[in-house]
C-alpha positions in Angstrom: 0.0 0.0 0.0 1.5 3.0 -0.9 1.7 6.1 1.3 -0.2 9.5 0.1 2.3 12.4 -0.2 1.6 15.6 2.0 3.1 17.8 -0.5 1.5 19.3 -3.4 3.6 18.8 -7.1 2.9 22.3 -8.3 4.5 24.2 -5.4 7.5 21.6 -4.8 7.9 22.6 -9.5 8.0 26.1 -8.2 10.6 25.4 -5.6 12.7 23.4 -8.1 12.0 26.3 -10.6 13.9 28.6 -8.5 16.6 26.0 -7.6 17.6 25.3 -11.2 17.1 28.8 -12.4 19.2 30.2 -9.4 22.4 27.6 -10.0 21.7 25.9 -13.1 21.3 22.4 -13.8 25.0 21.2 -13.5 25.8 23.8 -10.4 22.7 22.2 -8.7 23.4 18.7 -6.6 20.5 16.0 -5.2 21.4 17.7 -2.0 20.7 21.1 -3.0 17.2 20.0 -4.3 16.7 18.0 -1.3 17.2 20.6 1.2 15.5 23.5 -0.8 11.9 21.3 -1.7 12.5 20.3 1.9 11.9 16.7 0.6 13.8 13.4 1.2 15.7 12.2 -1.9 14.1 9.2 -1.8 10.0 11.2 -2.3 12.1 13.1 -5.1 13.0 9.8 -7.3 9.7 8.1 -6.3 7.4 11.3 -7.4 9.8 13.2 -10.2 12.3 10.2 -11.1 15.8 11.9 -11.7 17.3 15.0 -11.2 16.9 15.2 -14.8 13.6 14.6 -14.7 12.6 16.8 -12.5 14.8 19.6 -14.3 12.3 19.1 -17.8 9.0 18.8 -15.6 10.3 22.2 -13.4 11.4 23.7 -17.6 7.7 22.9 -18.5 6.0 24.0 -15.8 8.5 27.7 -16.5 7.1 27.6 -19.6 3.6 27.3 -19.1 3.4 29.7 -16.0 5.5 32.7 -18.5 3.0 32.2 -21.1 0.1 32.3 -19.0 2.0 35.4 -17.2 3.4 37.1 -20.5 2.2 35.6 -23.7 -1.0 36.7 -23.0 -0.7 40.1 -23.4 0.3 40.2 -27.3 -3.3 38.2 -28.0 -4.9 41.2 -26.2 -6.6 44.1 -28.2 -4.8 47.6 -28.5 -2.2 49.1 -30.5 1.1 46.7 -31.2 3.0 49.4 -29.9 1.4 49.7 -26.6 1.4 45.7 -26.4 5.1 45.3 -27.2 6.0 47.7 -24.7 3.6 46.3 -22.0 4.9 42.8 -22.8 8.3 43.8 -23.0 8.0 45.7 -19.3 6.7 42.3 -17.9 9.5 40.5 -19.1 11.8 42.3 -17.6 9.6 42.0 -14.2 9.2 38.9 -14.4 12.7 37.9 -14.8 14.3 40.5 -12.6 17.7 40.3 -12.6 18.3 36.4 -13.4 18.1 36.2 -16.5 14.8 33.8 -18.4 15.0 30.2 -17.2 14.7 29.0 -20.6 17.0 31.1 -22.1 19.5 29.7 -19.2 18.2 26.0 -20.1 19.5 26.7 -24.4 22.8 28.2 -22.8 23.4 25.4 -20.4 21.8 22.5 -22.2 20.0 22.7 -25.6 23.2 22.1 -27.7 23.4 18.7 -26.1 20.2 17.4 -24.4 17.6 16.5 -26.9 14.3 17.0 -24.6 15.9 20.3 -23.4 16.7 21.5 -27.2 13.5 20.5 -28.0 11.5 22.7 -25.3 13.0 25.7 -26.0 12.8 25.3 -29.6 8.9 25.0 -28.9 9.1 28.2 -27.0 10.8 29.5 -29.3 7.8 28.2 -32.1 4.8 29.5 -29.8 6.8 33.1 -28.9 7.6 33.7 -32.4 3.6 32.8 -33.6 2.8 35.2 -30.4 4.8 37.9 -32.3 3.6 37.1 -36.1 -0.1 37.0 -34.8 0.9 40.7 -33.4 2.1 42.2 -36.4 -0.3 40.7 -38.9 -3.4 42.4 -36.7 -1.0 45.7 -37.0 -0.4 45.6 -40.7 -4.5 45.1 -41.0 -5.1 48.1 -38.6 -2.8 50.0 -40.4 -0.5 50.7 -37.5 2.5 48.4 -39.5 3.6 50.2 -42.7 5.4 49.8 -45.3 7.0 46.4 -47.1 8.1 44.1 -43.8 8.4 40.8 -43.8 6.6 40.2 -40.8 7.9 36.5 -40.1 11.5 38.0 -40.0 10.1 40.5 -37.6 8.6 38.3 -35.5 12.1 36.3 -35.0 13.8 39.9 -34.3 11.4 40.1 -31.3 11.9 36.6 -30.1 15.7 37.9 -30.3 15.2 41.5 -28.8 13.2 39.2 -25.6 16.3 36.6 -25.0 18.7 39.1 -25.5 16.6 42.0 -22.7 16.3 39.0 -20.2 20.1 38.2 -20.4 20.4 42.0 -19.8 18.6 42.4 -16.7 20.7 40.9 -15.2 23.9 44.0 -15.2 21.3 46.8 -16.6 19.9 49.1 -14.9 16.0 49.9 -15.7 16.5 53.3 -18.0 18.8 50.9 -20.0 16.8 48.3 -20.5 13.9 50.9 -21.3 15.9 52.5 -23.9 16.9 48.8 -25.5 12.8 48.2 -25.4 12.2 51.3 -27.3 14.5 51.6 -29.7 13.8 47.8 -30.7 10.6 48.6 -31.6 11.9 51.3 -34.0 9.5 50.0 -37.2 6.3 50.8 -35.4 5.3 54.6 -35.1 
């Protein structure tokens, strides 16, 4: 008969999220996991198998809480101005000072962990189809002028994100303002 865990998955994800996003995957040992989820190693294997394991369900759980957090906002109504801007301003909230956790994941591990290279390259998908959505509603309100190629576009601000969330992490906030408005240079 098997015991019922007194601990609930989606908060002991959030505590590995900041674990892994705070010392990386390789810097981070069973120990460090053990004593920051403040569970034994042995309810660690049994519920999230390995470290690895628990490293891609902590990477998809990122994922789904900064889409739910951020990608929202380009769907909304409103100018793609105002929406990039707004978006752009949560990113850097919500990754204040550390950097994105899936950017850190493709730095640390994409180039030669499958499932990992694989994840991000699915954010990667879904942020850049955020961003093309975006533009195509601006070109059809008018707001997008001119002769752009709107999928390239859309893979600039995929680009302009990673590269502001590496650059919270030395910049100061007029900086990162500045990077946010002169990136969106094409819109008027």
């Amino acid at each position: 008969m098997s015991r019922r865990k007194s601990f609930e998955i989606p908060k002991v994800l959030d505590l590995a999220i900041d674990v892994f996003w705070h010392k990386g995957y390789e810097g981070c040992s069973m120990q460090d996991l053990v004593e920051q989820l403040g569970l034994s190693r042995s309810s660690i294997y049994e519920t999230f198998g390995s470290k690895e394991d628990l490293y891609l369900q902590a990477l998809e759980r990122y994922d789904l809480q900064s889409k739910q957090q951020l990608g929202s906002i380009l769907y909304e109504q409103g100018s793609a101005k105002e929406l990039l801007l707004r978006y752009f301003h949560e990113v850097i909230e919500y990754t204040g000072r550390r950097s994105c956790f899936m950017v850190n994941a493709s730095l640390e591990l994409a180039a030669s962990h499958q499932k990992v290279y694989n994840l991000v390259k699915a954010n990667m998908a879904e942020n850049e189809e955020a961003f093309y959505q975006l533009l195509e509603r601006a070109v059809q309100s008018g707001e997008l002028k001119g002769t752009w190629d709107i999928k390239a576009l859309a893979q600039y601000l995929v680009n302009v994100m990673h590269g502001i969330t590496v650059t919270t992490v030395t910049a100061d906030r007029e900086m990162l303002d500045n990077i946010v408005r002169n990136s969106l240079y094409f819109l008027p």
